[in-house]
C-alpha positions, 0 to 999 in steps of 0.5 A, a space after each residue: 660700530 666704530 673701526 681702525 682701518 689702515 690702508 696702504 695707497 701710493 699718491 704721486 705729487 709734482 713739486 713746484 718746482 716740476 709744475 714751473 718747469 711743466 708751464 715753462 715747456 708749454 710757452 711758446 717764444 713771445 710768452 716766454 719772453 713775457 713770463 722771464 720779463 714777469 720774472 726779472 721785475 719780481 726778483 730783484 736777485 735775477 738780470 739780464 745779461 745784456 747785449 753790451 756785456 756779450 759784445 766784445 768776445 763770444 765766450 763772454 756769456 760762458 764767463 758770465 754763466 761760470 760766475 753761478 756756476 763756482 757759487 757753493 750751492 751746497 754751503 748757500 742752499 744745503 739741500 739744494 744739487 748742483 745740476 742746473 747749468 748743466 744742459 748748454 744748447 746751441 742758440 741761434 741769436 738771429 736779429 730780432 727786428 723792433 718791427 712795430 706792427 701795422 696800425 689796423 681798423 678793427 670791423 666795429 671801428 670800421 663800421 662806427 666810423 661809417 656811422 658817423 657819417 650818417 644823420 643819426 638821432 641820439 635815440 638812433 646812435 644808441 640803437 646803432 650801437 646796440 646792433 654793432 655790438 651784436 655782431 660777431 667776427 664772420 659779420 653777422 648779427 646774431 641777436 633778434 630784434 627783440 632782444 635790442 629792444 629790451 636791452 634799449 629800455 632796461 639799460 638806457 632807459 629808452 622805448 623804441 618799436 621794433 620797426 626803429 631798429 629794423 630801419 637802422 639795421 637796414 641803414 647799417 647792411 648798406 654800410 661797407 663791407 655789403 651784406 654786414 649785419 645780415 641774420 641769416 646767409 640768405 639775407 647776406 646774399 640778398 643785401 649783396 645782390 641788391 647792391 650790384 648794378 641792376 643791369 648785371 647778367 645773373 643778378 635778377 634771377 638770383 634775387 629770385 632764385 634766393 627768395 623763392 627757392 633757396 633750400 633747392 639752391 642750398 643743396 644744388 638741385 638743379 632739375 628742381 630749380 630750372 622746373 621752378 623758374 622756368 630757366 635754361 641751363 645757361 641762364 640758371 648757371 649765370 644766376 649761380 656764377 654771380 651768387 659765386 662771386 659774393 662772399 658768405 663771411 663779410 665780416 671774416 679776414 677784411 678787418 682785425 685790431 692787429 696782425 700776427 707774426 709767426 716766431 719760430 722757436 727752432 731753426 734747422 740748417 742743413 750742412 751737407 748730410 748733417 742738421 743743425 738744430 738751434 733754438 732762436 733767439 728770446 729762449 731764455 738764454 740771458 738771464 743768470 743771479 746776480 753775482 753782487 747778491 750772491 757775494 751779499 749773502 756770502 758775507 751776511 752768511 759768514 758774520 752769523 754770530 755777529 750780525 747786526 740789527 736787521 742783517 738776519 732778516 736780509 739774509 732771510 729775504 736773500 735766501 728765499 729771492 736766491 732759491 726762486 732764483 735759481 730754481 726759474 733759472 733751472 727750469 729754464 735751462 731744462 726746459 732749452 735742454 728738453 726742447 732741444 732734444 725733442 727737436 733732434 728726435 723729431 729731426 732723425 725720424 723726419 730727416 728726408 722731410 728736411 733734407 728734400 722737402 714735404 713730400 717726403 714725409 713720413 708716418 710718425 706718432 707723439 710715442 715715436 718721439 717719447 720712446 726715442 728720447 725716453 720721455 713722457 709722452 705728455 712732456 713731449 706734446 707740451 714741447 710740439 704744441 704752438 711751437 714752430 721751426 724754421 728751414 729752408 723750405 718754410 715754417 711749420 708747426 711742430 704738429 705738422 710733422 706728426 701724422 698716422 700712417 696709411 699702408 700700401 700694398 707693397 708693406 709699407 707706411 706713408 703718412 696719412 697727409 700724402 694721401 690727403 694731398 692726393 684726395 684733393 687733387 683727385 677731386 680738384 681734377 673731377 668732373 663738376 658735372 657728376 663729382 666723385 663719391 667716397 666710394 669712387 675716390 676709394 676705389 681710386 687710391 686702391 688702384 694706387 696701392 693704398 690700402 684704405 677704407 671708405 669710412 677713412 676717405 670720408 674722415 680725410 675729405 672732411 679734415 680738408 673742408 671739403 663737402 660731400 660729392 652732392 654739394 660739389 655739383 656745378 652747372 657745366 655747359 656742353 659745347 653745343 650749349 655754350 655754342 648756342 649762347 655765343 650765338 644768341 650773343 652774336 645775334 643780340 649784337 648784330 640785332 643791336 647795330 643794326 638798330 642803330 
């Protein structure tokens, strides 16, 4: 059986020209300055106020920008308003060096060069190349043997065993940096152990400490790892001290293909107990329409009755140029203006962080901001993402300054990244011997008046890479031990004199 329904249903859409603003806010410095370059090839109705047209006098740019601002919009566009040269922020045109970056051997470049070198078969070069490229930004190969195999023979056409590329991965692990390739941290270690001098102290009983014992060494039982090798503290403790000095990611921060700079997208002065905030330059603040194209469609406009051939499409193809036009030059202004005002909020809820520095800051939430200004919160997190601001103390990232607050007894509220700061330096001050739990670091912020759980020291310590007390233990020498040892030194010394 067959209904007529009505249903009442309220839908809420963004107009394109709310989804451009939106993707505009969201950019940081270098990608807007590549979406307003996008911009300026595209619509030939759109240019880019240059620094020779700005040269001469300081109000140059407001004469230009008043050349948009006396157009009639209303007779150009008649649906269109005129709010959109309205929102005028400061600007700070810093000097943008053309600093070119520094030419950087990617790890696989590094590593082929290296392969080169070596007396390679075309058959062991393809298989070089298979293993290189399974190697991933830490350093490691994380494909089995196996897999090149088939990847040799379906791609290249090639059948190679197992044992070929076994003994051109082991060539590859000697290469630099020591312990590349490895498939596994035990085998990382083992290839860097490997390669240190044979005489070195430690470096035997490492060797044998990873190859025999490696889940006791991982989690540092240390009772179990003496019984086993048969080992003195002291003697263990310089297996541990050598294995100490490898490194774990052979492959991480060594190399990179280029190096990445950090633009600041605001700038805060302090001038006395006042703050100046000003956007940096490459904001968007030198584009405008075309004054020539606007007087083009004035006449197109005027000469509608008498248009010659071709004209109506001109004035049909400036129409919509203009419009896009103006309508990108609009978000981008409110985007500066929204950007801006964030940043003043931001400001004035932080204002002792900038006035003393970053151990005063305070509690502070995304709503904080959003109620201020009367914002949408999501408008608000699109500004504070990926975007940073210079002061006299440094650069920081827009999120930096947001942070829950953790309460004292007194009542109030601090920010939860001063009760981070003192959950490191407590621990970097514990005994290494017997590290301190959650539980007693706790108990220690709760002799300081904070008001906090164990559950939340344990979630701070984590947000700071730090591992639980157990894996924190280190093999510490008594005096009367390390006593000892100077003396067996000594003696082994004296013993070796004497012998010559």
């Amino acid at each position: 059986m067959l209904k007529v329904q009505q249903h009442l249903k309220l839908d809420q859409k963004l107009s394109p020209q709310q989804i451009q603003f939106i993707k505009l806010l969201q950019l940081n410095n270098l990608a807007l300055e590549q979406r307003i370059s996008a911009e300026l090839q595209a619509n030939p109705v759109l240019e880019e106020i240059t620094e020779l047209a700005e040269a001469p006098q300081e109000e140059a740019s407001d004469d230009e920008g008043a050349s948009n601002d006396e157009v009639d919009w209303d007779e150009l566009f008649p649906s269109a308003d005129d709010d959109f040269y309205g929102h005028k922020a400061q600007v700070a045109h810093a000097e943008r060096p053309a600093r070119p970056l520094p030419a950087k051997e990617s790890l696989t470049e590094h590593l082929r060069a290296q392969c080169a070198l070596m007396d390679l078969s075309p058959v062991q070069s393809l298989i070089a190349e298979q293993i290189l490229g399974s190697i991933d930004e830490d350093g490691y190969m994380r494909r089995d043997v196996v897999s090149i195999v088939d990847s040799l023979l379906f791609t290249h056409g090639e059948r190679v065993q197992s044992d070929a590329v076994e003994a051109i991965l082991a060539k590859i692990q000697r290469l630099d940096p020591p312990g590349i390739a490895a498939r596994d941290l035990r085998e990382c270690l083992r290839i860097q152990l490997e390669a240190l001098p044979v005489h070195m102290a430690g470096r035997d009983m490492a060797l044998a400490m990873l190859s025999n014992c490696f889940d006791d060494f991982a989690n540092k039982r240390f009772s179990r790892l003496k019984e086993k090798l048969d080992v003195d503290e002291r003697t263990l403790k310089a297996a541990f001290d050598v294995i100490l000095q490898l490194n774990p990611k052979p492959g991480e921060g060594t190399f990179a293909a280029s190096e990445n700079y950090i633009t600041p997208d605001f700038e805060v002065r302090a001038d006395g107990d006042e703050f100046t905030i000003a956007l940096r330059s490459g904001q968007g603040a030198r584009i405008r329409i075309s004054p020539e194209y606007l007087k083009m469609l004035k006449r197109l406009k005027s000469r509608k009755r008498q248009a010659r051939p071709g004209e109506l499409e001109t004035r049909q193809f400036l129409m919509r140029r203009l419009g896009s036009a103006r309508e990108f030059v609009k978000a981008v202004n409110q985007r500066r203006h929204t950007m801006i005002t964030v940043m003043r909020a931001i400001v004035v809820h932080q204002r002792d962080f900038f006035a003393h520095g970053p151990g005063h800051l305070k509690p502070l939430i995304l709503q904080n901001i959003a109620e201020t200004i009367d914002m949408d919160i999501s408008t608000v997190s699109r500004v504070v993402a990926g975007k940073y601001v210079q002061c006299r103390f440094g650069i920081y990232a827009l999120k930096y300054f947001f942070s829950e607050g953790v309460a004292t007894r007194s009542g109030t509220q601090v920010s939860n990244r001063e009760v981070k700061a003192i959950i490191e330096q407590t621990i970097s001050q514990e005994n290494k011997a017997h590290p301190l739990s959650d539980r007693e670091i706790t108990e220690q912020l709760t002799a300081r008046e904070f008001l906090i759980a164990r559950r939340t020291v344990s979630k701070y310590r984590k947000q700071l890479g730090i591992p639980v007390a157990r894996m924190r233990r280190e093999i510490v020498l008594d005096q009367n031990t390390f006593a000892n040892g100077v003396a067996d030194a000594a003696s082994t010394t004296d013993a070796v004199k004497n012998a010559a």
